[in-house]
C-alpha positions in Angstrom: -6.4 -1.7 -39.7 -7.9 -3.4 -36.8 -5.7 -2.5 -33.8 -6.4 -4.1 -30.0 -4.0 -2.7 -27.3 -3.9 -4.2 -23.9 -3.4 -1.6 -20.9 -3.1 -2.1 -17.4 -3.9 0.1 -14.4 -1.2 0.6 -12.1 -0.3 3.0 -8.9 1.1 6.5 -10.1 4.8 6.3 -10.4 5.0 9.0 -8.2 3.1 7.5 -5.6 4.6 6.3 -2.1 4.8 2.6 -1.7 3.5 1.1 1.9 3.4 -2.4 2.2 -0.2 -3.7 4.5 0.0 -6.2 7.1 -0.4 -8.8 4.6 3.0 -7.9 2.9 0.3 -6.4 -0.2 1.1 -3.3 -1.5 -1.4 -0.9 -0.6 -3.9 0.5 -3.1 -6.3 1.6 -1.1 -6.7 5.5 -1.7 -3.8 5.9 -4.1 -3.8 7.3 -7.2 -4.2 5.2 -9.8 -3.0 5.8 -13.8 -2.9 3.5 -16.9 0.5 2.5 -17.3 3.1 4.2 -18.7 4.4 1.5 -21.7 0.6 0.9 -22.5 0.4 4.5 -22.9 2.7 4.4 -25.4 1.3 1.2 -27.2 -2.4 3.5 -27.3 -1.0 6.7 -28.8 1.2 4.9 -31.3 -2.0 3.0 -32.2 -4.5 5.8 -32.8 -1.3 7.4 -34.9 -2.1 4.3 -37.2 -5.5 4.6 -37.3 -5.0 8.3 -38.0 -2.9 7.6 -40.8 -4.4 4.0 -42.2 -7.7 4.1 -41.0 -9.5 1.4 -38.9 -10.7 1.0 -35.4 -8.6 0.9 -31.9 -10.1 -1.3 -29.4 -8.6 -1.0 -25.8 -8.6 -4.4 -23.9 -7.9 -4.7 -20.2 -8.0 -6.9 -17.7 -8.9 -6.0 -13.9 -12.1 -4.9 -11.7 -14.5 -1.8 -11.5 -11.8 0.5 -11.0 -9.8 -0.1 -13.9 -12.3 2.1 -16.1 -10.2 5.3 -15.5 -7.2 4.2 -16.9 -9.7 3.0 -19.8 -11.4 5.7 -20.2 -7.9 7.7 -20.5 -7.0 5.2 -23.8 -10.7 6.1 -24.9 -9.7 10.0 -24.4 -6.6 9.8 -26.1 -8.4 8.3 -29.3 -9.2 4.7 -29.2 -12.6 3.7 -30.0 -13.8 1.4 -27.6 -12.8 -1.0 -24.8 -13.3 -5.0 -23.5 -12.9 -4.9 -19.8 -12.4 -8.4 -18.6 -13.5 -8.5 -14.8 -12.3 -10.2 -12.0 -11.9 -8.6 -8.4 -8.9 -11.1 -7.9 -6.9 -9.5 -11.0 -3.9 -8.5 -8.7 -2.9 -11.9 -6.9 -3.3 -13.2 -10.7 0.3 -13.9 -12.4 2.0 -13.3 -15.8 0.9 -16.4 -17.0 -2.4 -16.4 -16.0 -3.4 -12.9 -17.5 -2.0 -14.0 -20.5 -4.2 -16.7 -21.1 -7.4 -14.6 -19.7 -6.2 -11.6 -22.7 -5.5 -14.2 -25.3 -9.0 -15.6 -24.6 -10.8 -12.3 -25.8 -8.3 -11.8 -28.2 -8.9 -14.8 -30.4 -12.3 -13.7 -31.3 -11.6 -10.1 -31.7 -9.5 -10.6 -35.3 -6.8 -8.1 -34.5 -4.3 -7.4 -37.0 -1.9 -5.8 -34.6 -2.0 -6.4 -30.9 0.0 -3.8 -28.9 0.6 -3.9 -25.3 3.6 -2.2 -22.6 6.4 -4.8 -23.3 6.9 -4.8 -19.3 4.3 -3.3 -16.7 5.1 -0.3 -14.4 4.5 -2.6 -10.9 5.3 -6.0 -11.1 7.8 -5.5 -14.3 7.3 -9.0 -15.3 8.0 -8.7 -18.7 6.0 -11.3 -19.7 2.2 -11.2 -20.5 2.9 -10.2 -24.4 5.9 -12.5 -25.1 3.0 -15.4 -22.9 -0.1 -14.4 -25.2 2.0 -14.7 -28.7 3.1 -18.0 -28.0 -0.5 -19.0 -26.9 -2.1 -17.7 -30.0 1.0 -18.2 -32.7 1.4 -14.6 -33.3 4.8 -13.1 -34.4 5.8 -11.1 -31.4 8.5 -7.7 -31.9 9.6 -6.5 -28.4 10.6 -3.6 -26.8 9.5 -1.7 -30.4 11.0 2.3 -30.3 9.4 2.9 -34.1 6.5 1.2 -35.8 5.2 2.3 -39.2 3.0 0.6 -42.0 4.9 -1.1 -44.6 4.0 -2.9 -47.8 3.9 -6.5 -46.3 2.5 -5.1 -42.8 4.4 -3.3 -39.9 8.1 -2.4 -39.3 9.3 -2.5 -36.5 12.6 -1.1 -35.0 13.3 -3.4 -31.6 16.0 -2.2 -29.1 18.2 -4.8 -28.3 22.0 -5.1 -26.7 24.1 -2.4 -28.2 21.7 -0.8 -30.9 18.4 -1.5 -32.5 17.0 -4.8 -35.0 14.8 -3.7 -37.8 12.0 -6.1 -39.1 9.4 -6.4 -41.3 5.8 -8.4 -40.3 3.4 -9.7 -41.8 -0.3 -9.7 -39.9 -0.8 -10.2 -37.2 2.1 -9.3 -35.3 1.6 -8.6 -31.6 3.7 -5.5 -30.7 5.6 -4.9 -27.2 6.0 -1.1 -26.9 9.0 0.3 -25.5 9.9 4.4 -24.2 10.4 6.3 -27.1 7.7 4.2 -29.7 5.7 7.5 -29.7 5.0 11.2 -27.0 1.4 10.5 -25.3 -0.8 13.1 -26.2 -2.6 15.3 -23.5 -6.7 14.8 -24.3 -8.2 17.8 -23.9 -11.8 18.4 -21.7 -13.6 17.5 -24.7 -12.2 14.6 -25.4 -12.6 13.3 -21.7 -16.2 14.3 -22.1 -16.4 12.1 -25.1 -14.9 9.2 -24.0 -17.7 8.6 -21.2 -20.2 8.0 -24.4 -17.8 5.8 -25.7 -18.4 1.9 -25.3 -17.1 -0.4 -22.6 -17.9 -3.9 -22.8 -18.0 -5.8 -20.3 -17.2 -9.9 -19.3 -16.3 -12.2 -16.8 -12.8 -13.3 -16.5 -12.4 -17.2 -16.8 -8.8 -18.1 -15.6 -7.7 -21.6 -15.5 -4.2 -21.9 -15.8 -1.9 -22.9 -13.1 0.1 -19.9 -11.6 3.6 -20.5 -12.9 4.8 -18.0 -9.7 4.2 -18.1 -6.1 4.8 -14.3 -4.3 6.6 -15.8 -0.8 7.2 -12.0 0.3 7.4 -8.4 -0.1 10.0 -5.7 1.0 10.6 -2.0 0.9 14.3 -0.9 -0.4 16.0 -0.1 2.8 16.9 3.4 3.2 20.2 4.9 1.0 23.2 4.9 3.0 25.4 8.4 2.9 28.5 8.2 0.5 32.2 7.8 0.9 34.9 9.3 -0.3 38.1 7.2 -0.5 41.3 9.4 0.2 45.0 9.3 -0.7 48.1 11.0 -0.8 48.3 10.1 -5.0 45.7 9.1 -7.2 46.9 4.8 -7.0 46.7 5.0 -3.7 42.9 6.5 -3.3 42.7 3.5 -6.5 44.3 1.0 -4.6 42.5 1.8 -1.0 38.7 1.9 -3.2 39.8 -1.5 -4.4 40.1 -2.9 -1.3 37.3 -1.5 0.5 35.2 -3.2 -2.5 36.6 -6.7 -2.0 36.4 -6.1 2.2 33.6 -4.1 2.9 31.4 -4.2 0.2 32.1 -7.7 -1.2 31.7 -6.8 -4.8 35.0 -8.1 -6.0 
């Protein structure tokens, strides 16, 4: 089974966000991981190829820097990379890297194509629903449990109030949600390996429109101390919270 999974590199989830002068998130000197859903997407697919055979091929798009978080997929089992390059990568939108990833994809005859179904930093939620309409794949989001079936894949999706079970045919493009499989921890020799392991190398070509303009950038202002609502019975402490939430808080 030919498997291509898309990661991204973002800042470390534990990081502290500062916004620069330019209303950017700063980068500079932060610690930067693949992300967490495309971490998934790469274990679950070197469980396939463990189990079906085949090749994993890890496909990102971004600069220089983004070879850490490949050569993390590379550790972890896959076994080898496309890194599409462009230094502008981050000002690029969802729509936009779609069409840059669906333009390597299309030559790289992919039975599954797995990907994060949302990204840790921008949480778009878009690039893998965008690149299956642009190539006609089947697409099965926010997948908790892939396995091999007669026909092709099944796939368990989460969806409102419990889980939709489906069978594909190849291709299928697969967005990987918490839970699709535990990351595995690669050990020193598998780091050392993966620096031997291929990365190819090509210039990103992006010619789509951006379907979103960024007009500004905030911090979440800083959690205001709690309240507690008293009163001489329980429906009066009720009543009192119910009208501080239509007065005050303008929720009602």
């Amino acid at each position: 089974m030919n498997i291509v999974v898309c990661v991204k590199q973002v800042m470390d989830t534990e990081a502290l966000i500062e916004l620069g002068d330019d209303g950017n998130v700063l980068t500079e000197g932060r610690t930067q991981i693949i992300d967490p859903y495309g971490e998934f997407a790469v274990e679950k697919a070197v469980q396939l190829k463990e189990q079906l055979g085949g090749e994993v091929t890890v496909l990102c798009y971004g600069d220089d820097g983004c070879t850490s978080a490949i050569r993390h997929a590379l550790a972890m089992g896959a076994d080898k990379a496309v890194l599409v390059e462009d230094d502008s990568w981050r000002a690029v939108d969802a729509a936009q890297c779609a069409e840059v990833l669906a333009a390597s994809l299309k030559d790289m005859g992919a039975d599954v194509i797995m990907g994060g179904w949302t990204s840790g930093d921008t949480a778009s939620a878009q690039v893998m629903g965008r690149i299956s309409a642009i190539l006609g794949i089947p697409f099965a989001n926010m997948v908790t449990s892939l396995e091999a079936a007669d026909s092709g894949v099944k796939a368990s999706c989460e969806v409102d109030d419990g889980f939709e079970v489906c069978e594909y045919q190849l291709p299928v493009i697969i967005g990987a949600q918490q839970g699709l499989a535990e990351p595995r921890y690669p050990s020193v020799r598998d780091v050392m390996q993966a620096r031997r392991k291929p990365i190819e190398r090509k210039a990103a070509e992006v010619s789509a429109q951006a379907a979103l303009e960024v007009v500004g950038r905030e911090l979440k202002g800083a959690r205001s101390g709690g309240r507690i609502v008293e009163g001489e019975t329980v429906a009066d402490a009720v009543a009192e919270t119910a009208r501080l939430l239509r007065s005050e808080a303008k929720v009602l």
